[in-house]
C-alpha positions in Angstrom: 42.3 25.0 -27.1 40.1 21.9 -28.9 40.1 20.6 -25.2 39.1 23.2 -23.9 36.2 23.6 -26.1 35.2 19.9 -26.0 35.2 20.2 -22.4 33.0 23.0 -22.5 30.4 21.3 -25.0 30.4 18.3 -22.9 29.6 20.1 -19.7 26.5 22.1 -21.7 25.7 18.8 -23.2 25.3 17.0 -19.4 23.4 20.7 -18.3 21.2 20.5 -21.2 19.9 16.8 -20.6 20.1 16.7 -16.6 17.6 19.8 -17.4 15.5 17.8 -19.7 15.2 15.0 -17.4 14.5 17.2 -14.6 11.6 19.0 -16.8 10.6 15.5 -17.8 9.2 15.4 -14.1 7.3 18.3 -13.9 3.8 17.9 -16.3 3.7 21.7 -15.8 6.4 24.5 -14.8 5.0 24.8 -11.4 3.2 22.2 -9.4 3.3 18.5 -7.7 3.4 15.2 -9.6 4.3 11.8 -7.5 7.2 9.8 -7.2 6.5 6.4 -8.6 6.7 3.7 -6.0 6.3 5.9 -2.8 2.7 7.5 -1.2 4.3 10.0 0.9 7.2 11.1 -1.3 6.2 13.7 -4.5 8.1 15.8 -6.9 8.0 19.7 -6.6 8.2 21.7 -9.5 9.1 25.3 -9.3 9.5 27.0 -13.4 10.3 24.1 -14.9 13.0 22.8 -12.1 11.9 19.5 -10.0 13.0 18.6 -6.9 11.7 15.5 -5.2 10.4 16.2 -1.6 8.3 13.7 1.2 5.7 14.7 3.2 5.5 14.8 6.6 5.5 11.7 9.0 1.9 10.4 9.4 1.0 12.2 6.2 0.8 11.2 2.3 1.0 13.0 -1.1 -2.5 14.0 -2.2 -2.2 14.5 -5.8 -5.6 16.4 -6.2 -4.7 19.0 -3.2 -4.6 22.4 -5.0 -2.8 24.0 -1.8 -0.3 22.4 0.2 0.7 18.7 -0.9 0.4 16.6 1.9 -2.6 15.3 3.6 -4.1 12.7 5.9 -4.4 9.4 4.8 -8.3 9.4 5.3 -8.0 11.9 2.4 -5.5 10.4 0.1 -6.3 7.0 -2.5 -2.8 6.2 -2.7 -2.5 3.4 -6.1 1.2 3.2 -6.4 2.1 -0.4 -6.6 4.5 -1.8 -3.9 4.2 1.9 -2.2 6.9 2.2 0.5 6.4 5.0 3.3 9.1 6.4 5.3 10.0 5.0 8.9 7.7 6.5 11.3 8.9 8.6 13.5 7.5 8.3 17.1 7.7 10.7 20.0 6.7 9.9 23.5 3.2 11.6 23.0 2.6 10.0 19.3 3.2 7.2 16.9 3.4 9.0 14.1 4.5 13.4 13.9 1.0 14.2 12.8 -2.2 12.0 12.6 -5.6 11.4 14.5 -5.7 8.7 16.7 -8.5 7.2 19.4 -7.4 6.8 22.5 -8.8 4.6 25.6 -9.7 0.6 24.7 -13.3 -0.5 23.7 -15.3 0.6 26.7 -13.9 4.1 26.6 -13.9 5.5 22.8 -14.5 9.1 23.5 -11.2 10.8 23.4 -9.0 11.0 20.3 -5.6 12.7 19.8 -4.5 14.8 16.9 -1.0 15.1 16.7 1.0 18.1 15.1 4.6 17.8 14.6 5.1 15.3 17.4 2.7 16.7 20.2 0.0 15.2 21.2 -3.4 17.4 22.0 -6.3 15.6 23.3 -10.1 16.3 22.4 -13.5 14.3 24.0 -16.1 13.9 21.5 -19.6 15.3 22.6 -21.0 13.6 25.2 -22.2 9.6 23.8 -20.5 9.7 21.0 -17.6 7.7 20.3 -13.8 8.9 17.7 -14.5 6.5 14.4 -11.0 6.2 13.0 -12.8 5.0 9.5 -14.1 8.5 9.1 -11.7 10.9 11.5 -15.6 11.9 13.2 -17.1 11.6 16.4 -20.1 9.0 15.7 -22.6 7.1 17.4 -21.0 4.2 18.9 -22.6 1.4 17.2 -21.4 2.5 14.0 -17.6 2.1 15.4 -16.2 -0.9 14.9 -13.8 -1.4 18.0 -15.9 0.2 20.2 -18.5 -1.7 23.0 -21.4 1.1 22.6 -23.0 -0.5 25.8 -19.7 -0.7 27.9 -19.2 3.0 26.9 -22.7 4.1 27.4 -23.4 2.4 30.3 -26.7 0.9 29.2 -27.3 -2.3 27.7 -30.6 -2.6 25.8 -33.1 -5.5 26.4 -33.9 -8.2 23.8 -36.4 -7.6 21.2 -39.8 -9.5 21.7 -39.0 -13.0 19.5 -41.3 -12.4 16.1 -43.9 -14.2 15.4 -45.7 -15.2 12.5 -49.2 -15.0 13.8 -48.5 -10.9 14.4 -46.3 -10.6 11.6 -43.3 -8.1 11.1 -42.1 -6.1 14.7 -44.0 -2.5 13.7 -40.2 -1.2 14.8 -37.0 -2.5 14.9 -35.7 0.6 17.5 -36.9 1.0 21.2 -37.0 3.3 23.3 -35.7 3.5 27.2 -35.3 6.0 29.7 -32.1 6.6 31.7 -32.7 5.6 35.1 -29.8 8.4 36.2 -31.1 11.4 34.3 -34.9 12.3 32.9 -33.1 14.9 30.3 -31.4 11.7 28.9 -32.5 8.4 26.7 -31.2 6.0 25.0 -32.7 4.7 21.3 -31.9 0.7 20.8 -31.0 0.3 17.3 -30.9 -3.0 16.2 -29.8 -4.3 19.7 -27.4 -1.5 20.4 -27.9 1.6 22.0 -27.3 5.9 21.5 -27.3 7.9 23.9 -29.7 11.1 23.2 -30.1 14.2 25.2 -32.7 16.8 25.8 -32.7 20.6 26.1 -31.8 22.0 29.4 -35.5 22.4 29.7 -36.3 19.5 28.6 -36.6 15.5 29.9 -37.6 12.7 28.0 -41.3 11.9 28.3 -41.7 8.1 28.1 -45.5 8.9 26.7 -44.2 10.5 23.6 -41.1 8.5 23.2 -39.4 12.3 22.9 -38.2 15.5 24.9 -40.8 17.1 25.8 -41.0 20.5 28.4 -39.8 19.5 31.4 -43.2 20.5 33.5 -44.9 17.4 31.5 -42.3 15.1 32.8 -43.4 14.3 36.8 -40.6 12.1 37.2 -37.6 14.7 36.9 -36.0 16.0 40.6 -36.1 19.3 41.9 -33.0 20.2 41.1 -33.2 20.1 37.3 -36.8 21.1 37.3 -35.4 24.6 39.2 -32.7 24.5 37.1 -35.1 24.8 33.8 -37.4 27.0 35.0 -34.3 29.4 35.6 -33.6 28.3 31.9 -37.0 29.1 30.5 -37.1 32.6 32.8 -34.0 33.6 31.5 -34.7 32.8 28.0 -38.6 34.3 28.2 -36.6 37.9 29.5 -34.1 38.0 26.5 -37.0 37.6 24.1 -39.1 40.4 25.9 -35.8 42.8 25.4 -35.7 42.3 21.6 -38.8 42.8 21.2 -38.5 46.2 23.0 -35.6 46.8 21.0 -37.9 46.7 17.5 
């Protein structure tokens, strides 16, 4: 019988402090805390009970998420020293289960893939821009590091006049030029490198104004687009002439 009560009293002695220790790792009955050491690995806590869980591959433990742990690394400072990840787990679309990534080399930084639990789904960016991985966004090309903005746009801009101290400081530092393929397209050369900017549908760039302008002040467009936005500007003139019916 004295066995069999020290046995019991040892057993509710290891409960009582494996609970303890367990509690220890929860700062609250319910939540998230991380796991020291590790930026994609984080301890769950569900009334007072923790259980240590990792995130998804390509994802890390976002301690300041108030919904569902695990977020992008973009979105996560991750300060634990040494911090060791899990082995990625590839698939033939992706390097990683879930992530953004840009696809295409230097000249061709339009596309990026987002990957969700191992597929792969592609996206374009609007048309002249480019998929920063800094900032998971579509930007303008010149601010992407790894992209060639004139390879991808197609348009290289011309030196800058050489300054001169006689006329002073350059009035601007950005030019502007029109595309030689399209008058509802231009392209503004910042600091050497161009953007690609374009107009309405009845619109073109007038080289006068440095600015879209309506497409009759521009002589220069073809037929085709000048039909094209007068069936625009038609179209849009009878909608406005049915609300105002309407009220």
């Amino acid at each position: 019988m004295a066995k069999i009560i020290i046995s019991a009293f040892l057993c509710l002695a290891m409960f009582g402090s494996l609970a303890q220790a367990a509690a220890g790792a929860c700062r609250e009955a319910n939540g998230t805390a991380p796991v020291a050491g590790s930026c994609d690995a984080y301890i769950e806590c569900k009334n007072g009970v923790a259980e240590e869980k990792l995130c998804p591959d390509g994802l890390l433990y976002n301690e300041k998420s108030t919904g569902y742990p695990c977020s992008y690394p973009i979105d996560v400072e991750c300060t634990q020293p040494q911090a060791r990840l899990q082995a990625a787990q590839p698939t033939d679309e992706c390097p990683h289960q879930f992530g953004y990534y840009r696809m295409g080399d230097a000249s061709h930084c339009g596309q990026f893939m987002n990957c969700a639990a191992g597929r792969g789904f592609v996206f374009d960016c609007p048309e002249g821009l480019a998929w920063n991985p800094a900032t998971y966004k579509c930007d303008w090309p010149d601010q992407v590091e790894d992209c060639d903005a004139e390879a991808f746009l197609g348009f290289r801009c011309p030196p800058l006049a050489p300054k001169s101290d006689l006329l002073g400081e350059q009035e601007q530092d950005y030019t502007f030029h029109p595309s030689q393929e399209n008058c509802q397209v231009y392209f503004i050369c910042i600091e050497g490198r161009p953007r690609r900017i374009g107009c309405g549908e009845d619109q073109a760039f007038n080289q006068e104004l440095n600015q879209c302008d309506d497409i009759d002040n521009v002589p220069n467009c073809s037929s085709d687009i000048r039909a094209k936005g007068a069936e625009i500007k038609a179209a849009r003139a009878s909608a406005a002439a049915g609300r105002r019916k309407l009220n």
